[in-house]
C-alpha positions, 0 to 999 in steps of 0.5 A, a space after each residue: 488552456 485551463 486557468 488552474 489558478 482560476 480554477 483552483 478558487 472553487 474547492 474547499 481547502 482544509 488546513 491542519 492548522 484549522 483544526 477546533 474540537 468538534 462542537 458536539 459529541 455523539 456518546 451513543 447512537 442507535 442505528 435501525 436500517 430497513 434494508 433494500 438494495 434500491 430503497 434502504 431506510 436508515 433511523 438514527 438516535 443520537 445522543 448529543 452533547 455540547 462540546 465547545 462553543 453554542 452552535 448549532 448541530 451541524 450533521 454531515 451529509 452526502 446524497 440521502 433523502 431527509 424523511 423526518 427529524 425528532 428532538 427529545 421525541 418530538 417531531 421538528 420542523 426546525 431543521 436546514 440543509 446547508 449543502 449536503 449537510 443538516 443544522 439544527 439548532 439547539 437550546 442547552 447542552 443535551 439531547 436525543 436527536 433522531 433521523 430517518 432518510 433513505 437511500 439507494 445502496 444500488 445506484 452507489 457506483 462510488 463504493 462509499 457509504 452502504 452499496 451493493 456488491 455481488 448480491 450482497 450490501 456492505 459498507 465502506 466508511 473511511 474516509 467519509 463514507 458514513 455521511 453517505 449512509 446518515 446524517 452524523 458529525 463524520 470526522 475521527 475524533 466524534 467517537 460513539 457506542 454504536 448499537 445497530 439493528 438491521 432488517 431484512 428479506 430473510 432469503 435474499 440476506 439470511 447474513 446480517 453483520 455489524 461492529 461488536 458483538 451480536 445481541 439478538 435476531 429474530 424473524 418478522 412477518 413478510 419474510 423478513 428477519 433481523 438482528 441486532 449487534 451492539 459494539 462496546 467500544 467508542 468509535 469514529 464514524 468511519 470505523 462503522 461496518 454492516 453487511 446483508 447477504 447469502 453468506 457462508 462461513 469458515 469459522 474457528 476460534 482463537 484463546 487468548 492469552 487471558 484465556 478468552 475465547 473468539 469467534 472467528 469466521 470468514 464470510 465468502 460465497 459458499 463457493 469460495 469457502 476452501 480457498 479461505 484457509 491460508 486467510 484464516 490461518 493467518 489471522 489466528 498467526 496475528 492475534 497471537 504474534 501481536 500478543 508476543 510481540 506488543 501484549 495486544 489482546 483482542 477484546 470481543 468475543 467475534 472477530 468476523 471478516 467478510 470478503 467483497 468483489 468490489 472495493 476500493 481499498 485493499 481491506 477495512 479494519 471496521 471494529 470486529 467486522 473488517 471487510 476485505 476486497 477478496 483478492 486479500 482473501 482467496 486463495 489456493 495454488 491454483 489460482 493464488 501466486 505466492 505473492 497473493 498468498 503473502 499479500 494476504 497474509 499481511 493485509 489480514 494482520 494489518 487489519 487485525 493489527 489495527 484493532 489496537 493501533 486504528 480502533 481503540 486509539 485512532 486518528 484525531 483528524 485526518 492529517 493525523 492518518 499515518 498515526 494508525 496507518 504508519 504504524 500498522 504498516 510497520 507493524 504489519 512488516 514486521 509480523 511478515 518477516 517472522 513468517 519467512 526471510 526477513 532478509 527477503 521482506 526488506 527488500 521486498 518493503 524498500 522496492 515498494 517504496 523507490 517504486 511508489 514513495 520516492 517517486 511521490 516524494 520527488 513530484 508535484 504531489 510531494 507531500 508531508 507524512 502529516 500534511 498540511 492542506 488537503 481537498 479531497 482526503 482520499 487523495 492522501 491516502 499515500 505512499 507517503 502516509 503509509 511505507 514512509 510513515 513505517 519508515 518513521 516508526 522504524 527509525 525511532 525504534 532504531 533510536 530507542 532499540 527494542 525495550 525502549 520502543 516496546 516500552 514506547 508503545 506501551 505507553 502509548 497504548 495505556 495513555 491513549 486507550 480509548 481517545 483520538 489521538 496525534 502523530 505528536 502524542 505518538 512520539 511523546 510517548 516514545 520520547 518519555 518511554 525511551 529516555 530520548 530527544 526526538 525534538 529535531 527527529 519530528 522534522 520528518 513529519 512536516 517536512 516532505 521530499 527525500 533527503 540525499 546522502 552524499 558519503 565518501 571515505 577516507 583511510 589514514 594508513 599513518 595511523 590506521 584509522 579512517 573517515 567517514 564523511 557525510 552531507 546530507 540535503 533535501 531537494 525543494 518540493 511544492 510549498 517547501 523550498 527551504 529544507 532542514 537537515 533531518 535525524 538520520 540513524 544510518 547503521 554502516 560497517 567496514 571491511 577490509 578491502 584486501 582480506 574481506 574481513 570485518 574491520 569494524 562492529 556495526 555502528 548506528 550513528 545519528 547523523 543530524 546536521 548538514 555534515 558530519 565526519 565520523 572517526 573509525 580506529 583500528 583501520 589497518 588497510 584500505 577500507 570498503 564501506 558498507 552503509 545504511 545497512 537493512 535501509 536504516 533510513 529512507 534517503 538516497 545514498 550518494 556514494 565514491 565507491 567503485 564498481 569493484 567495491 560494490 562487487 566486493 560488498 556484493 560477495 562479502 557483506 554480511 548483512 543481507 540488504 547491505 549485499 543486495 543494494 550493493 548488487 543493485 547498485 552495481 546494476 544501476 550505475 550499469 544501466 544509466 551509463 548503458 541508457 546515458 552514454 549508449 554503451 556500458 562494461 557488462 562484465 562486474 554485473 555479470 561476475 557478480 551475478 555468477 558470484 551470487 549464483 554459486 553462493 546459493 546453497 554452499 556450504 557454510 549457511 550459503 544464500 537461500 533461492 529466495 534471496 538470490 532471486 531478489 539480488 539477481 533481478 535487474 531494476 525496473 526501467 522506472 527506478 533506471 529512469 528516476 536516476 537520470 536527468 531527463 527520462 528516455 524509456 527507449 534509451 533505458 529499455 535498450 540499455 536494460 534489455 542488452 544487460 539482461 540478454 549478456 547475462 542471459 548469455 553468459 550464464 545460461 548453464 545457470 539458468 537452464 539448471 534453475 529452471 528444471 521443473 521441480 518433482 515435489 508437489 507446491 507447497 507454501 513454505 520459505 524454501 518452495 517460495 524461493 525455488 519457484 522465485 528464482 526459476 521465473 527468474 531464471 526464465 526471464 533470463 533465458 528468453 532475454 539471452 535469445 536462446 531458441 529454446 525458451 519459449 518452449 521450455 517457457 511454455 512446457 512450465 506453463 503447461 505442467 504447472 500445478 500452481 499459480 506461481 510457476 504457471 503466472 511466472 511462465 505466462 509473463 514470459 511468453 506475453 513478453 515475447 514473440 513467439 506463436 506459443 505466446 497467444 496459444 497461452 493466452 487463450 488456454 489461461 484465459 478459458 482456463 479461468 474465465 469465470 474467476 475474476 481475481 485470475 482473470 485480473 492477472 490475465 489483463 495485468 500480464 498483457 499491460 505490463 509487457 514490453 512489446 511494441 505493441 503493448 499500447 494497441 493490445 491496451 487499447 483492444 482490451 479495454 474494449 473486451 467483454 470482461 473489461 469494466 471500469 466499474 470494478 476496481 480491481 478490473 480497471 487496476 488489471 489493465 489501466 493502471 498497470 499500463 501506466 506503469 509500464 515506463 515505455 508503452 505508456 510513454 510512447 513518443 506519439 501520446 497515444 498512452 498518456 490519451 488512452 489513460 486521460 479518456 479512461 480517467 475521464 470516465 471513471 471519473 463519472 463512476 467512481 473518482 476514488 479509484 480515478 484519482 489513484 490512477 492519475 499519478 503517471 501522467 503527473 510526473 511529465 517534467 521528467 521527460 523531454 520536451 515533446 512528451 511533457 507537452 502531451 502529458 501535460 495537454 492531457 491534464 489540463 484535458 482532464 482538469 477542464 472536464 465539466 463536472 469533474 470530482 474533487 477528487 481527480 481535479 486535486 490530483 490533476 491541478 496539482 500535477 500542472 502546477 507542482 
């Protein structure tokens, strides 16, 4: 068995606490790149200044090779290398220092630093990638006036791209060609981008609201060019949404976006040059989902958006990362929910984060939204950071309300243009702007886990008022047993039980100490509670309202999120008496769902497809399973499996009608999105229900399909079940789209995720099929990472699962550990479950932990799993 505490003595832990300014400062730096996939020659000039103390220069590094080293012009000799990285020592406060190393974009598996990608060479700097590709003091708060100059064969890579602004190019004899770009704004090492290749454009312009015009463009294979439409139209959305909404103006005169196949994040937010993994990018109906189109409209504004809240104020250091991050991702959903249902985009948000944040919150990598260690940084690259972080920046703009918040991030952006900044610089700003104490709200920030609201009420018909009475704690997570009771804004309302009306306005009320009783007048009958209203707060309310008050709120609140939580609720409570007792009373989802069903489209403003869609889904097994004290996959896929065949049953009129295909043509609007929503729904239901009829009419929709959407959605249908047609559309999907790998994605994710018994062995058999690879992303996300989703496969009693996952980690590993890590969660929640399946869960990581030359990367996640 591993000794991890042995074990946990090797890595290197970096503490918050530990931060000290850097010892130098690099104001300017010059970078000129020989580019060569297999042999790339990098100089740097740095111009350094002393900062703090009388060290030496200290210049991280990470796998190149030293060619020479010059001080003030002059070669030196005086030069170490301790580890990975290079030390100079220095006389006095100034000098000009110069580099030149080599490196092989093309044997970078890691896809961090310079590597090669589809024939072409990027980067990908955040973390700490720049130290892959020179010698520089990598951390966020070095912040440099960057000028690149790159060189290359002209034919292989006519494109030459980097940060800022283009100055020159040129070409050279050999057949070679350059071209030099200059960005005027300070930046952080990891904000630096380059890309060389055979590149085509979709180019357009955007004026600024000073009357500025920017060139933009979007670099694709020339192939690929039609399907940048929908990502550039986007983007001109967001520069002129975060010029309303925040007064940010962009400041270059090219905006460029370059899409890659392989790449491990989502997108970059370089300054002037992002870089995207191009499933952010392509889109068009045949191959794109609504979804995807969605996706990508809100990655190209969060990467626009941090052009502002990222590059010209980012991060101090890296414990500081939800600063940029959270921030952007608030600031992302709130551009998303003015391009559509706003309605429809919180549920959408807070779905994401029961099913990624909560759980992250309730394991053994549990963490702070500003953390307070870490080994390897790319492993804090969270939920945590980014959707409760946003959760964050929401709640204080609840608490200032909207001209004290865009007062607040005025300031901020006028009092930190230019600097590396802090999460508490963050709320001082909002703090001063909006005339408030957030002294206790910075409890959020250090303190992980999420808090639970116990809530109950009271009606006093002697004097028609009534009472609200909350509690609120915090479980223990790892390292912080003792919690403190947080600043909640809860907004709640009341109705009338009897009538269904309004009894009172909407109130926030700032719930802060362990308990609290809040006092309602005018209460004239029985009083139903409708609280938390639009989640105004990241906790888990614990509620005494019944079943028929929440069928009750289901039909009658009028806020949106308020009547669909009530609606899942109702679910829920369903599910777990269903997966706990073995038996539960169908009959107030059903009535409620029906309910639902008859209110779309009424007169009267009734609810739009989209909304009822949402609202008429059951819970996921995994969000079932994190309501109950032990978790039993069978017991729940049973229970939710019976609740969706009585629905199924009980409504198939509803469904069969909601599944008639449409005549109108695809179009991207609100109401197209919700009609093909709500149909795949509708499909789902019906297949569940038993009906003979479904696969056909599931395949008939796949067949006749003109878009992703209704095509993808009708697939997942037949993958589900086991019908003849169900191999029969899979072979025409995959012929279909076989030379399309963000399709074929779809292809292998549809196949992880089904409920099938067979779903391991089918895993299992495609991981060995031609198209599968562990060296792209994306590919391994498709198949590995979305079987480790799927609550029941995944946990098959025998450990075949949490092995297939284990071997899979452990070579990808050896490729690339970022994307290892991130897959590694799944196995980490095994004290979940019963004996036996903990005890296979937990073989496999401490496998994984005592595999010989494991990263740091993995063997953080995997130590910390076993002893959380």
């Amino acid at each position: 068995m591993l000794d991890v505490q042995t074990a946990l003595a090797t890595p290197v832990v970096h503490r918050r606490d530990a931060y000290r300014p850097p010892e130098w400062l690099v104001p300017a730096v010059s970078l000129d790149f020989a580019l060569d996939p297999a042999a790339t020659r990098v100089r740097a000039r740095m111009e350094v200044a002393r900062n703090a103390a009388a060290g030496p220069l200290r210049l991280d590094g990470a796998g190149q090779r030293p060619l020479a080293v010059l001080v003030d012009g002059v070669a030196t000799d005086d030069w170490r290398m301790e580890g990975d990285g290079l030390v100079i020592p220095l006389p006095g406060d100034a000098h000009v220092v110069e580099t030149e190393v080599e490196i092989a974009p093309d044997r970078n598996t890691q896809l961090m630093g310079l590597y090669a990608s589809g024939g072409n060479l990027c980067t990908q700097c955040e973390a700490e990638g720049f130290r892959r590709i020179t010698f520089f003091p990598d951390r966020p708060d070095v912040l440099s006036v960057y000028r690149v100059r790159m060189t290359a064969e002209a034919t292989r890579f006519p494109i030459l791209l980097a940060n800022g602004d283009p100055v020159a190019q040129g070409t050279l004899d050999g057949g070679r060609h350059w071209a030099e770009w200059h960005d005027p704004f300070p930046k952080p090492s990891y904000l630096f981008a380059l890309v060389a290749g055979d590149l085509a454009a979709n180019r357009d312009s955007f004026t600024t609201a000073s009357g500025r015009e920017v060139a933009l463009a979007i670099w694709v294979r020339e192939a690929d060019l039609p399907r940048t439409v929908h990502a550039l139209d986007a983007l001109k959305l967001a520069m002129a949404w975060d010029e309303r909404v925040y007064g940010r103006e962009y400041d270059l005169d090219v905006f460029n976006i370059v899409a890659v196949d392989d790449f491990n994040f989502g997108a970059m937010e370089n300054k002037g040059l992002n870089i995207f993994n191009s499933r952010y990018i392509l889109a068009d109906p045949d191959t794109a989902t609504d979804y995807d189109y969605d996706a990508i409209a809100a990655v190209v504004a969060h990467e626009y958006f941090h052009n502002w809240s990222g590059d010209r104020i980012t991060c101090r250091d890296w414990f500081q990362l939800s600063l940029k991050e959270g921030f952007t991702v608030y600031r992302d959903q709130g551009f998303s929910a003015d391009q559509g249902s706003a309605a429809v985009k919180r549920i959408e948000d807070v779905r994401g984060l029961r099913a990624a944040q909560f759980p992250e919150d309730a394991g053994p990598l549990a963490h702070p939204v500003r953390p307070d260690s870490y080994q390897e940084i790319s492993n804090f690259y969270t939920a945590t950071i980014y959707n409760k972080g946003a959760e964050l920046i929401r709640m204080m703009a609840a608490i200032l309300g909207p001209p004290g918040f865009r007062a607040g991030t005025d300031l901020y952006f006028d009092r930190h243009d230019g600097q590396a900044a802090t999460c508490e610089q963050f709320v001082a700003c909002m703090e001063q702007a909006g005339g408030v104490d957030l002294d206790r709200f910075r409890r959020w920030y250090g303190q992980a886990g999420t808090p639970r609201v116990s809530v109950a009420v009271e009606h006093r018909e002697a004097d028609a008022s009534a009472i609200v009475r909350l509690a609120q704690r915090t479980l223990p997570t790892p390292g912080q047993p003792d919690k403190l009771p947080l600043v909640l804004p809860l907004r709640m309302k009341l109705f009338g039980a009897g009538t269904g009306a309004a009894l009172t306005d909407e109130r926030l009320v700032l719930f802060e100490e362990s308990t609290a009783e809040i006092a309602f007048a005018g209460v004239t009958e029985r009083p139903v509670l409708s609280i938390n209203r639009g989640f105004s707060a990241p906790v888990i309310i614990e509620s005494d309202r019944s079943a028929a008050d929440l069928a009750f709120l289901s039909a009658h609140d009028d806020d949106p999120f308020a009547r669909y939580e009530a609606m899942q609720q109702l679910m829920l409570d369903t599910l777990v008496a269903g997966a706990v007792e073995g038996r539960a009373d169908h009959g107030a989802v059903i009535e409620a769902v029906a309910n639902t069903l008859a209110d779309m489209g009424s007169q009267g403003g009734g609810l739009d497809p989209a909304f009822v869609a949402e609202a008429v889904l059951l819970p996921s097994e995994s969000f079932v399973g994190d309501q109950i004290a032990t978790v039993d996959p069978e017991a729940i896929f049973r229970a939710r499996e019976a609740l969706r065949r009585d629905i199924g049953r009980r409504l198939d009129a509803r469904w069969r009608a909601a599944c008639t295909p449409s005549d109108a043509a695809y179009a991207y609007t609100p109401e197209g999105k919700g009609t093909r929503r709500l149909r795949s729904v509708a499909l789902g239901y019906l297949a569940a229900s038993g009906a003979p009829d479904a696969a056909a009419i599931a395949f008939r929709q796949f067949e006749g399909a003109d878009n992703m959407t209704d095509r993808q959605g009708a697939l997942s249908v037949l993958a589900a079940g086991t019908s003849e047609l169900r191999e029969a559309a899979l072979d025409i999907f995959y012929n279909r789209h076989a030379d399309n790998a963000l399709v074929l994605d779809k292809w292998f994710q549809t196949q992880a995720l089904s409920p099938r018994d067979d779903t391991g062995d089918q895993v299992r058999a495609l991981s060995e099929h031609p198209d599968f690879t562990l060296a792209n992303p994306n590919r391994a996300r498709s198949l590995v990472g979305a079987f480790g989703v799927n609550q029941r496969a995944f946990n098959a009693p025998d450990g075949a699962g949490y092995r297939f996952l284990a071997d899979q980690l452990i070579a990808l590993d050896r490729l690339n550990p970022q994307t290892a890590a991130k897959l590694l969660p799944p196995l980490a929640r095994w004290r979940r479950f019963d004996e036996g399946r903990a005890a296979l869960m937990r073989g496999e990581l401490e496998r994984i932990a005592g595999t010989p030359g494991l990263s740091k990367d993995v063997f953080e996640q995997a130590s910390k799993s076993l002893e959380g």
